[in-house]
C-alpha positions in Angstrom: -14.1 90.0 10.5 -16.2 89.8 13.6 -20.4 90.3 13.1 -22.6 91.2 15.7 -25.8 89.4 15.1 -29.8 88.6 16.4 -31.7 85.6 16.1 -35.3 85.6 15.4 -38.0 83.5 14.9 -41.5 84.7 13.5 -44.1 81.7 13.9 -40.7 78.9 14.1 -39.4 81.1 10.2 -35.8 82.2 11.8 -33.9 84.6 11.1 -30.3 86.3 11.2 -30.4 90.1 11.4 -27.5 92.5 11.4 -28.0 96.0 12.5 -26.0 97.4 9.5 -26.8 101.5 10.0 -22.9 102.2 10.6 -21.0 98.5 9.5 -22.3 98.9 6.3 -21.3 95.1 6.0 -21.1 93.7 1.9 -21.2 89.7 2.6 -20.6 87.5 -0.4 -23.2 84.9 -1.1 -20.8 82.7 0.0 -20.6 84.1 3.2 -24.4 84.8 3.9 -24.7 81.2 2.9 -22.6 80.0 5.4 -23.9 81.9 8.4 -27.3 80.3 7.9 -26.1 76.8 7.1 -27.4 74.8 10.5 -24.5 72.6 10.9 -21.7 75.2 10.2 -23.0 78.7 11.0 -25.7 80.1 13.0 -28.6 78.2 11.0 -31.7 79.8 9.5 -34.0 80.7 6.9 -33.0 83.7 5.9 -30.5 87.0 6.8 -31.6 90.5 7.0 -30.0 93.9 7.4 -31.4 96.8 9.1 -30.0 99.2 7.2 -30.2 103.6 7.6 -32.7 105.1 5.8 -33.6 108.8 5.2 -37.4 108.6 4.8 -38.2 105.6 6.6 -37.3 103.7 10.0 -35.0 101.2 8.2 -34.5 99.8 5.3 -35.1 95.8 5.0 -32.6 93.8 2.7 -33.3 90.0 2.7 -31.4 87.3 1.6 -32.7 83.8 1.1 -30.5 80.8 2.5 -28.6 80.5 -0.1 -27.2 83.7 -0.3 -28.7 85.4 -2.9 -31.1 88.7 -2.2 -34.4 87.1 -1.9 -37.8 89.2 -2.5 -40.2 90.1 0.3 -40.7 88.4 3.4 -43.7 88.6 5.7 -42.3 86.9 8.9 -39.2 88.4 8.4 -40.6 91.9 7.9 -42.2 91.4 11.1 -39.5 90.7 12.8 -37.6 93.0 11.8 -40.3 95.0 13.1 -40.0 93.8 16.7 -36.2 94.3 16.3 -36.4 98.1 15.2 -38.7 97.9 18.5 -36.1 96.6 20.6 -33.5 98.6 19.7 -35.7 102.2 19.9 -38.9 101.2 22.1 -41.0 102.6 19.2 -44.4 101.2 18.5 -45.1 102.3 15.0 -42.5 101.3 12.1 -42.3 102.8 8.4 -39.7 101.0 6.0 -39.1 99.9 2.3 -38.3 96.7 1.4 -38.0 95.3 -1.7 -41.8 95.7 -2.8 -41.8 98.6 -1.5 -43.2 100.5 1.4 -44.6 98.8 4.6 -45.7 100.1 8.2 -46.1 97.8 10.6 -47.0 98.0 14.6 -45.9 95.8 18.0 -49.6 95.5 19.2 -48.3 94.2 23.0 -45.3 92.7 24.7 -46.3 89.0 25.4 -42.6 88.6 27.3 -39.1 90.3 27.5 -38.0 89.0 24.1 -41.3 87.9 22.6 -43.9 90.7 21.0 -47.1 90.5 18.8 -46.3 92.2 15.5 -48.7 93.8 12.9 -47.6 93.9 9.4 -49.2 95.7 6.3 -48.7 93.8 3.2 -48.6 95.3 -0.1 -52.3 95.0 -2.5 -52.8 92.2 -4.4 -54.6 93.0 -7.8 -53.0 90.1 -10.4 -53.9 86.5 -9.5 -55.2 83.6 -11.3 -56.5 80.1 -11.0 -54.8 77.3 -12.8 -57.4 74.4 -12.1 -57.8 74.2 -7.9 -54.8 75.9 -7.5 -54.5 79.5 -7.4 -51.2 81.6 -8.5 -50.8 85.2 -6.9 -48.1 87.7 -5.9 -48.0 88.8 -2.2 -44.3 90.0 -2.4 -43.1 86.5 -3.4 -44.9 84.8 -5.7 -46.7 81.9 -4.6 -48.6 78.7 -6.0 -51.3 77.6 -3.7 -52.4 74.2 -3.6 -55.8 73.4 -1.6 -55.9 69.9 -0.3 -58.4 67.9 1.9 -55.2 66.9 4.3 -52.6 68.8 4.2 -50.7 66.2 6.9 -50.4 63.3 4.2 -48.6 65.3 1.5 -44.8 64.8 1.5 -44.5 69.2 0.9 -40.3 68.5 0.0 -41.0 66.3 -2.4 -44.1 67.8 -3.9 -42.6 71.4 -3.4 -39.9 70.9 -5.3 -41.3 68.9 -8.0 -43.7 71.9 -8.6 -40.8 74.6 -8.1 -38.2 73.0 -10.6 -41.2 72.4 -13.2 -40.7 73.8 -16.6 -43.3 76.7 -15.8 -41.3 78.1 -12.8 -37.5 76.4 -12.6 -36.3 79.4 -14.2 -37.6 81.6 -11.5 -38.6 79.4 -8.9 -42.0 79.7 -6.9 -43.1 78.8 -3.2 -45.5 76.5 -3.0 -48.2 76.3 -0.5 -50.1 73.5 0.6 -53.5 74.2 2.5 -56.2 72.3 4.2 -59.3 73.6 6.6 -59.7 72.9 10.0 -63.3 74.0 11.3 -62.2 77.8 11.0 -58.6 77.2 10.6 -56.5 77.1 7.5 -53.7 74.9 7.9 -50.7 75.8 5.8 -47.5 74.0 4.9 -44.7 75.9 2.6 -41.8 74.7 0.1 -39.8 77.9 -0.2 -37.6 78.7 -3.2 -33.9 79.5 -1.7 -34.5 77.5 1.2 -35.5 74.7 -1.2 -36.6 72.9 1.6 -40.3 72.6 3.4 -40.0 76.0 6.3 -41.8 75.5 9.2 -44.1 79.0 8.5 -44.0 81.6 5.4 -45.5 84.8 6.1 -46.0 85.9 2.4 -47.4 82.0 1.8 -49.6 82.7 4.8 -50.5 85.9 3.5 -51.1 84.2 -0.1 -53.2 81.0 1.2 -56.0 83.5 3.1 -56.5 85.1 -0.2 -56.8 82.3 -2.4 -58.8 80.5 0.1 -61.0 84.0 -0.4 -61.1 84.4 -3.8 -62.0 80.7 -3.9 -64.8 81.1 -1.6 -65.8 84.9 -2.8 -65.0 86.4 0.6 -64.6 90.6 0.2 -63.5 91.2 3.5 -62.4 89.1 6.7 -60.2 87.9 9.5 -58.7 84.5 8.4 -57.1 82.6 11.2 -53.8 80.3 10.1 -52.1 77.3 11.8 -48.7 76.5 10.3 -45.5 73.8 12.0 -44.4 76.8 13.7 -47.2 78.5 15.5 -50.5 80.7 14.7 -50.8 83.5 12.5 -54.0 85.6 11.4 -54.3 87.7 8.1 -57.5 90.4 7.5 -58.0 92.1 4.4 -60.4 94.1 2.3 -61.2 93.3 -1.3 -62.3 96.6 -3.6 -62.7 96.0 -7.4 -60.9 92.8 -7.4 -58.1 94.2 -5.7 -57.1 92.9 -2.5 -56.3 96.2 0.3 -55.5 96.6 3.5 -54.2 93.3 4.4 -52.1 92.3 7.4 -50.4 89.9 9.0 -50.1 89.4 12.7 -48.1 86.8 14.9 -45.5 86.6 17.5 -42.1 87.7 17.0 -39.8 86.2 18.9 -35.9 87.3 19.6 -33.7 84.1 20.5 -30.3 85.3 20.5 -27.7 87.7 20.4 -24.2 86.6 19.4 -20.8 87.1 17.6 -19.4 85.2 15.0 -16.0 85.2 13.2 -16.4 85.0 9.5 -13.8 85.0 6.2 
């Protein structure tokens, strides 16, 4: 079976996506696996398809690296926002994913393949602090981890330690290591089904601002984020301990089209 696919990369996070509206393609685990291993498929983080939807632009279904249906992803939603874009020069994008219902915009262009995409992410009302770390839900479920140098932590190692722990192996968690910069929080992400150290995590971005805000008691904001792969900023509101009205904005970037032959 021949695939028609994209590569993208939000913040250096890449991505497979198949447009999957009339394929309807069912890959195996096996399969999805394979196409992002990086020595004997495409290579990436994750796989999406952008699949028909009656009350929405798309519908997003993600899959971690290892092939099993992941849960939601903030640099992947956003580009699969920028895709949707490129395939129907619209600017504003309704679709469900996993959590749930998302709108999302491409503020501007920056290049031919490259645009600056807007992503709501859903409220965050549950979220608790386990000594300086801080454990919240932001469509994945996150441990953050607040560090005075982020650059002198080995993240694999410590990442995974955390993630196959007793209190999470069963259900893994992504772990987040953060440090501050002047006005700049620098992030660094183990993520479950990659289990591997990813070079930027939108929902870990997305997670860090907040616990860095709750930590801090900021109520509302514009928190600017450096990660391996690039710069990402994330605003929010905070009403009766519930966060609102956050987003997450960054470059999305397509690298490739292609076709590959798979069994």
């Amino acid at each position: 079976m021949t695939i028609e696919f994209y590569k993208f990369e939000g913040s250096g996070n890449d991505f497979i996506i198949i447009d999957n509206r009339n394929l309807q393609n069912k890959l195996t685990i096996a399969q999805i696996k394979k196409l992002c291993d990086r020595k004997f498929g495409i290579g990436a983080d994750g796989l999406m398809l952008y699949d028909e939807s009656i009350d929405f632009d798309f519908n997003m279904t993600y899959f971690n690296a290892d092939g099993k249906e992941g849960s939601m992803c903030g640099n992947g939603g956003r580009c699969m926002i920028a895709f949707s874009h490129f395939l129907n020069h619209k600017s504003k994008h309704l679709f469900n994913a996993v959590d749930g219902f998302h709108e999302g915009n491409v503020i501007e262009s920056i290049s031919t393949n490259q645009w600056l995409v807007d992503l709501k992410m859903s409220d965050v009302s549950e979220y608790k602090q386990i000594n300086e770390s801080f454990e919240l839900d932001t469509g994945s479920p996150h441990l953050v981890n607040f560090h005075t140098e982020v650059d002198a932590i080995d993240v694999f190692k410590r990442g995974k330690d955390i993630r196959y722990s007793p209190a999470y192996a069963e259900k893994g968690i992504n772990v987040n290591f953060v440090s501050q910069k002047k006005n700049i929080l620098f992030v660094r992400t183990y993520e479950r089904g990659v289990e591997n150290e990813t070079l930027s995590c939108g929902t870990g971005v997305t997670a860090s601002a907040l616990a860095y805000a709750q930590k801090n008691n900021i109520a509302k904001g514009l928190i600017k984020i450096q990660t391996l792969g690039g710069n990402l900023e994330v605003r929010f509101s905070k009403e009766n301990d519930t966060f609102k009205n956050i987003w997450l904005k960054g470059p999305a970037t397509l690298v490739f089209k292609g076709e590959i032959e798979i069994k």
